[in-house]
DRENDO-1510 file (C-alpha; in Angstrom, 1 decimal, always signed):
<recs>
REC; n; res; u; v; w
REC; 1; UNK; +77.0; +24.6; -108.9 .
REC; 2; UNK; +80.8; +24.8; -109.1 .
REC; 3; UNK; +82.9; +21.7; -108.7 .
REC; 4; UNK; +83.1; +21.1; -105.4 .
REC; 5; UNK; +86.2; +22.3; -103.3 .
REC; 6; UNK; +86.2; +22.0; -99.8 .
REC; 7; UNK; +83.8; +20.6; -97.2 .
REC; 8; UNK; +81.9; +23.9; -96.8 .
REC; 9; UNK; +81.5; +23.5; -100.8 .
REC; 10; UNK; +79.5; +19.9; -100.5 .
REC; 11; UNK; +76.5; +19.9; -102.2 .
REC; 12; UNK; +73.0; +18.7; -100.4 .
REC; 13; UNK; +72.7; +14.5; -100.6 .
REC; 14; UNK; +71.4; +12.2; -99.0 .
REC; 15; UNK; +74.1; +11.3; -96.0 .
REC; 16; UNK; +75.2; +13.8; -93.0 .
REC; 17; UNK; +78.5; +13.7; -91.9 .
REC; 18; UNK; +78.8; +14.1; -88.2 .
REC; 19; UNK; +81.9; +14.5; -85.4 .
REC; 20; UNK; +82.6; +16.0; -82.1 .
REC; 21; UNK; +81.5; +13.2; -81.5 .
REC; 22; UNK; +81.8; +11.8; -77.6 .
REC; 23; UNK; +84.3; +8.9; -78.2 .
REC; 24; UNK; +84.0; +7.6; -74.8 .
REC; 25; UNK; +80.6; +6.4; -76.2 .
REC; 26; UNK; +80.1; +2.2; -77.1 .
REC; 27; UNK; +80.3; +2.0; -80.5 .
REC; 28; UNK; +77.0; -0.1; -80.7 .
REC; 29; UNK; +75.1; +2.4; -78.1 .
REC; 30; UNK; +76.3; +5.4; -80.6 .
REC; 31; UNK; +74.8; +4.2; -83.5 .
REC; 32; UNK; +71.2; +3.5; -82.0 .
REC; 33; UNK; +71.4; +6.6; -80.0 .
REC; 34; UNK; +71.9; +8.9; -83.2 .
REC; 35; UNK; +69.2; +6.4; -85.2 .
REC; 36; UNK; +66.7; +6.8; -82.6 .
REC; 37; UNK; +67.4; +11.0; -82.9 .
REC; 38; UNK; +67.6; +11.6; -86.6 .
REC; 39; UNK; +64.7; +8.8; -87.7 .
REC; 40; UNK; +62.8; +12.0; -87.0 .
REC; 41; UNK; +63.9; +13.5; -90.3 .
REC; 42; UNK; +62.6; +10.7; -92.1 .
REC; 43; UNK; +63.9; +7.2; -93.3 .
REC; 44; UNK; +67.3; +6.0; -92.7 .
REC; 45; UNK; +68.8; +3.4; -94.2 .
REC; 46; UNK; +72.4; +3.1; -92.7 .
REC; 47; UNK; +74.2; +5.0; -89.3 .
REC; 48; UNK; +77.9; +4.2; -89.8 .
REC; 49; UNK; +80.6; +4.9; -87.4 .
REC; 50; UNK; +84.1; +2.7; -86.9 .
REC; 51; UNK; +85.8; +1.5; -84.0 .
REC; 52; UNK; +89.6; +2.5; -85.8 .
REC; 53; UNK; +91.2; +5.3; -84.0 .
REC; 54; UNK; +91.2; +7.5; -87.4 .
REC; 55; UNK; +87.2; +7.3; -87.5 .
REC; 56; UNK; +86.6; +8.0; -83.5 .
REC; 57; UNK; +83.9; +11.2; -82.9 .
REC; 58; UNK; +82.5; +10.5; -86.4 .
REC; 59; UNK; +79.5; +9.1; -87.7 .
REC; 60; UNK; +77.7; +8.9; -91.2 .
REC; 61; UNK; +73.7; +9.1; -91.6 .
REC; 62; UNK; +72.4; +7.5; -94.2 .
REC; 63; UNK; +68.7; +8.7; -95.4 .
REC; 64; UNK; +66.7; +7.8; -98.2 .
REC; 65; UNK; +65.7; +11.2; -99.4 .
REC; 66; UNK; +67.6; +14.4; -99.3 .
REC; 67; UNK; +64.9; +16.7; -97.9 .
REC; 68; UNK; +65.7; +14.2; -94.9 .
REC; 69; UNK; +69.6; +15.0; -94.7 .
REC; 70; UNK; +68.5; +18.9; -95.1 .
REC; 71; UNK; +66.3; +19.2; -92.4 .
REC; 72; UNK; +69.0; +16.9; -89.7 .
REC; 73; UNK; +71.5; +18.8; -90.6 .
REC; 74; UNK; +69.8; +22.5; -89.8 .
REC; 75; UNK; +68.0; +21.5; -86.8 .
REC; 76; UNK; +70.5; +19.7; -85.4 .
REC; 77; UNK; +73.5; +21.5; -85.8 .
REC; 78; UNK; +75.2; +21.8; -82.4 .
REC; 79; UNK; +72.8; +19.7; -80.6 .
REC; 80; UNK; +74.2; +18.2; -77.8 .
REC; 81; UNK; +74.7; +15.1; -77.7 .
REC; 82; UNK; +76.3; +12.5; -75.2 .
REC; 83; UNK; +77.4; +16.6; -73.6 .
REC; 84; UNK; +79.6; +17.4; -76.5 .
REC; 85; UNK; +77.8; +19.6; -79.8 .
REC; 86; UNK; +77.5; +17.8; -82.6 .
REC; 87; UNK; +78.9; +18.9; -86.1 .
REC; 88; UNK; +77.1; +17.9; -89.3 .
REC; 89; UNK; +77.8; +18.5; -93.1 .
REC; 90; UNK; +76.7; +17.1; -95.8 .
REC; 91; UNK; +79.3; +14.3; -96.8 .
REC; 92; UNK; +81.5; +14.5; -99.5 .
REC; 93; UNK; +80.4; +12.8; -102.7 .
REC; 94; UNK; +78.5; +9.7; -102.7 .
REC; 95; UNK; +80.4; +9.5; -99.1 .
REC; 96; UNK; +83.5; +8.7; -97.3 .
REC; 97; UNK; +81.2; +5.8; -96.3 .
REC; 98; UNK; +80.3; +4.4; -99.8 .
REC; 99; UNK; +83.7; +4.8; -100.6 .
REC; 100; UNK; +84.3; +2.1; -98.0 .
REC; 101; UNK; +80.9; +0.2; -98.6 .
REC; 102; UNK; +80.5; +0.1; -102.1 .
REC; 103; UNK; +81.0; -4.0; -101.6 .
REC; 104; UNK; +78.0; -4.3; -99.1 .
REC; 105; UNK; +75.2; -2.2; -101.2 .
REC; 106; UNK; +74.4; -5.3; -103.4 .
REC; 107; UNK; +74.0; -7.5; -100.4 .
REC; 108; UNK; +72.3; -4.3; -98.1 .
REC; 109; UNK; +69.6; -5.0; -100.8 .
REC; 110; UNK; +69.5; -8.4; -101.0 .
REC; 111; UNK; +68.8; -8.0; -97.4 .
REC; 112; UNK; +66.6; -5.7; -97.8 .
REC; 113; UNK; +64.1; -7.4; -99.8 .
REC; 114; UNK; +64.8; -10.6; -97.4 .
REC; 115; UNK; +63.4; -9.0; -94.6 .
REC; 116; UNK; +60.8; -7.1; -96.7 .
REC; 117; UNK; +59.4; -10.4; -97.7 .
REC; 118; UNK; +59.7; -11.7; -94.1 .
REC; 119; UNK; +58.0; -8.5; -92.7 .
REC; 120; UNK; +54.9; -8.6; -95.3 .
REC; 121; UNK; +54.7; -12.3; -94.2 .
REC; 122; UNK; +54.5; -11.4; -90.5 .
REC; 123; UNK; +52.1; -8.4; -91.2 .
REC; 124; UNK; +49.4; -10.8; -93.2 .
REC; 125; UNK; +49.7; -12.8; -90.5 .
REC; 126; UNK; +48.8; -10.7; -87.8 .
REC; 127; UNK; +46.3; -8.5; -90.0 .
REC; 128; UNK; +44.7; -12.3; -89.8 .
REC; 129; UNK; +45.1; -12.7; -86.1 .
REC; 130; UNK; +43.6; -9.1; -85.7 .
REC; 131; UNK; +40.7; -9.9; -88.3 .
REC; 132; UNK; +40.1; -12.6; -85.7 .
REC; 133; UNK; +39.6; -10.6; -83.3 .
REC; 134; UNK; +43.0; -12.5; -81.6 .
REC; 135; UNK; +45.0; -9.5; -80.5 .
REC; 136; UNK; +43.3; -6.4; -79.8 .
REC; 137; UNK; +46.5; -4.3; -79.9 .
REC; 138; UNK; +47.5; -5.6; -83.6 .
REC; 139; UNK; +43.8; -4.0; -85.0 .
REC; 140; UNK; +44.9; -1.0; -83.5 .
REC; 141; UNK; +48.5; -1.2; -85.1 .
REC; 142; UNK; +46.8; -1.7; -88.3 .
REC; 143; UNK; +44.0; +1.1; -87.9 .
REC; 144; UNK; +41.3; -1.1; -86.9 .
REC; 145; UNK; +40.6; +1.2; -84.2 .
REC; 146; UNK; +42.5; +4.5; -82.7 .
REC; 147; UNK; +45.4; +4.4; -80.6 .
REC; 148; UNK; +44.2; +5.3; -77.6 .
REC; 149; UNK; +42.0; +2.3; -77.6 .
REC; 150; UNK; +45.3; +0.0; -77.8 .
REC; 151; UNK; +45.2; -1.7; -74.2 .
REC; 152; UNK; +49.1; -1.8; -73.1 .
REC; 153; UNK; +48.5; -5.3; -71.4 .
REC; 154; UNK; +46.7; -7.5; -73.5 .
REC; 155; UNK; +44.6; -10.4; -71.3 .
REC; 156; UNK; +40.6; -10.4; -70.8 .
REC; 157; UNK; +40.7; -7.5; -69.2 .
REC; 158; UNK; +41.7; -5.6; -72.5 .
REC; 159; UNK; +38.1; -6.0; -74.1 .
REC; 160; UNK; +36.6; -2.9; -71.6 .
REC; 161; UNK; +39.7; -0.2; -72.1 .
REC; 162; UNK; +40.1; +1.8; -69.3 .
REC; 163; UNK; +39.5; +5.2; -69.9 .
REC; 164; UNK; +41.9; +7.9; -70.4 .
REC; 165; UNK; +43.4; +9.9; -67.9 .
REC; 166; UNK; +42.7; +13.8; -67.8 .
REC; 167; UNK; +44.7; +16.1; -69.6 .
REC; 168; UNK; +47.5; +16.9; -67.6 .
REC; 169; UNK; +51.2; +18.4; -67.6 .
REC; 170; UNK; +52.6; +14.4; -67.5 .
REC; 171; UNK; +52.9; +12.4; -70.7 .
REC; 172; UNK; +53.3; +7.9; -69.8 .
REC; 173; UNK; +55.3; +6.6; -72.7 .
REC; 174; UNK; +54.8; +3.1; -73.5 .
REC; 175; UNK; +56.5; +0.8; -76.5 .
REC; 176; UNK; +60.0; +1.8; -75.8 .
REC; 177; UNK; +62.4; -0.1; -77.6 .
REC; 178; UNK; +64.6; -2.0; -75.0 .
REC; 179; UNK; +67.6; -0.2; -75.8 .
REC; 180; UNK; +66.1; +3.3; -75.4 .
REC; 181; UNK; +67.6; +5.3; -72.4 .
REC; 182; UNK; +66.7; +8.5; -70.7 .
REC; 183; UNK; +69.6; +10.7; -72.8 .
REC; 184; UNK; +67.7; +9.8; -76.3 .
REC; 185; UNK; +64.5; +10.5; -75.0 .
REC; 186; UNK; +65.6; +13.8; -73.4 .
REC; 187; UNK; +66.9; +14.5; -76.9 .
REC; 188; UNK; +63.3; +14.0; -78.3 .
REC; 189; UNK; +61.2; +15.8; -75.8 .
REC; 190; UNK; +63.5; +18.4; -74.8 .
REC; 191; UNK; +62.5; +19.7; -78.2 .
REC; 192; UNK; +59.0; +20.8; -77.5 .
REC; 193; UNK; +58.8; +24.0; -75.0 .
REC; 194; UNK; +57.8; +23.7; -71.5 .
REC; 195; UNK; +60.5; +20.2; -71.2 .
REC; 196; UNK; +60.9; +19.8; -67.3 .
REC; 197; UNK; +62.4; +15.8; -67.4 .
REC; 198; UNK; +61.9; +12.3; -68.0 .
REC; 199; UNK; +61.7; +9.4; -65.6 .
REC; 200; UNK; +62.3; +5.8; -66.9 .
REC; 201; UNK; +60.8; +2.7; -64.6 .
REC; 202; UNK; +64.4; +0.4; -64.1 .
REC; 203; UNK; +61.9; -2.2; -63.2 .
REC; 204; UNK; +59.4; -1.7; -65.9 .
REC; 205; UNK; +61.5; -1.3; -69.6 .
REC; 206; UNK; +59.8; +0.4; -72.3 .
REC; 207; UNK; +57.8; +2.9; -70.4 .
REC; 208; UNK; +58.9; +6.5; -69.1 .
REC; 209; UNK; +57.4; +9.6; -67.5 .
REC; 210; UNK; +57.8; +12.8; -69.2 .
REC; 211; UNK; +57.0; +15.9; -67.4 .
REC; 212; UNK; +56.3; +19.4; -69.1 .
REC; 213; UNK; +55.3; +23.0; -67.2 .
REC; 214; UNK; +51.5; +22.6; -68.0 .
REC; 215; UNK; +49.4; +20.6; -70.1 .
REC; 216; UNK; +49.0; +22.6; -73.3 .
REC; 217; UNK; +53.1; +22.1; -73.6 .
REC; 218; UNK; +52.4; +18.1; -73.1 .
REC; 219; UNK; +49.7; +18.3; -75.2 .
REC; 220; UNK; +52.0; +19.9; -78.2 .
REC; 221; UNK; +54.8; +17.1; -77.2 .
REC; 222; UNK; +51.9; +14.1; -77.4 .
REC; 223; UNK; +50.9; +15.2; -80.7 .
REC; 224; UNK; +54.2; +15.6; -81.8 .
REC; 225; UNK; +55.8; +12.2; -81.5 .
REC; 226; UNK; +52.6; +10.0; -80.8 .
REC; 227; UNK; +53.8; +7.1; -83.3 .
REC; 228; UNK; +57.4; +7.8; -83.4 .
REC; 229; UNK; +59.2; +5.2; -84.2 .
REC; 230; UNK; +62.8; +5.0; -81.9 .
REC; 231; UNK; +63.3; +1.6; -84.0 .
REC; 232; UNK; +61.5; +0.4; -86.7 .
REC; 233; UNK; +59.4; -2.0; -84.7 .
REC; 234; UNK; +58.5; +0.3; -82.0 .
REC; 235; UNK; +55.7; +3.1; -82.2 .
REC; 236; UNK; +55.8; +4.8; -78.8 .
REC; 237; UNK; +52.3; +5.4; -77.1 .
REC; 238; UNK; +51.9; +7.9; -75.5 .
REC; 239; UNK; +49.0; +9.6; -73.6 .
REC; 240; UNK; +48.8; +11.7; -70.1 .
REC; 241; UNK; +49.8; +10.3; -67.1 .
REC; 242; UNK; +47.4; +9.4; -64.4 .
REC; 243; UNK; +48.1; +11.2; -61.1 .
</recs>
């Protein structure tokens, strides 16, 4: 390719560089908000943004493989998001962001591999508890059984699950992250055809209601993002609603 020029000249890598971005948004809540919509596209190791006036309405995506960046950046381009339509590029060079974070890859990694460690420690630990027979919904987590068999409140109880409900035009959501809110969620489902709306529980974080026209457009949406990960600890649940 020839040396790059302008923006519209960047070749593909591995971070999107995104603004029109709504700057009346928190800072901490834009960050999750566009982690929770582009971990979609595939691993992501870093969503930058910066509270200084020159960097408001822009964000940086950094994913671990290109094919990741490629695929955000077409499908989302003009999404709208927090009601303004986003604008992604590729970013220039390594990144405007690297060029302000080449001091905090070393320690990134260092991190990294500190929390690797700590999460291989925690999942030996409850592969054992599950082996045991301890926690019904950590053999699931780990393939021990399938998910619909994962009861969402552990307790006696959970050794009988209950059975499904019917097939029906209304997904239940379970294993929200706490920070998730009906906007991100909207973001996912709207996606699949036949989106009517969701309904969160104030009093019950983590689940939501999400209703489509009929039950084959659920269906498509359940299979979709069953296991989707909003943040890397939570794996939503999700099966048809009982009415």
């Amino acid at each position: 390719m020839a040396e790059i020029t302008t923006g519209g000249d960047v070749p593909p890598n591995m971070t999107i560089y995104i603004n029109n971005l709504n700057e009346k948004t928190k800072l901490e809540e834009l960050k999750k908000s566009l982690y929770a919509v582009f971990s979609q596209f595939g691993k992501i190791l870093e969503v930058l943004a910066f509270k200084t006036l020159k960097h408001k309405g822009q964000a940086w995506v950094v994913f671990e493989e290109v094919s990741s960046a490629t695929n955000a950046l077409r499908q989302m381009q003009g999404f709208p998001f927090y009601d303004k339509p986003m604008r992604i590029q590729y970013a220039k060079t390594k990144s405007d962001i690297i060029a302000k974070g080449d001091g905090t890859f070393v320690p990134r990694e260092r991190r990294k591999r500190h929390e690797e460690r700590g999460r291989k420690k925690k999942e030996q630990h409850d592969a054992n508890q599950a082996g045991m027979g301890l926690n019904p919904a950590y053999a699931g987590a780990y393939g021990a059984s399938p998910l619909s068999q994962i009861p969402y409140m552990g307790g006696a109880k959970s050794a009988v699950p209950e059975a499904p409900a019917p097939p029906n035009n209304i997904l239940f959501v379970q294993n929200l992250p706490h920070q998730a809110n009906q906007m991100m969620l909207q973001m996912l489902f709207c996606q699949y055809q036949g989106f009517k709306e969701v309904r969160m529980v104030e009093a019950k974080p983590g689940i939501a209601f999400v209703e489509y026209e009929n039950e084959m457009h659920s269906t498509v949406a359940m299979q979709g993002l069953q296991g989707f990960k909003m943040s890397p600890e939570n794996p939503m649940l999700i099966t048809y609603a009982k009415k």
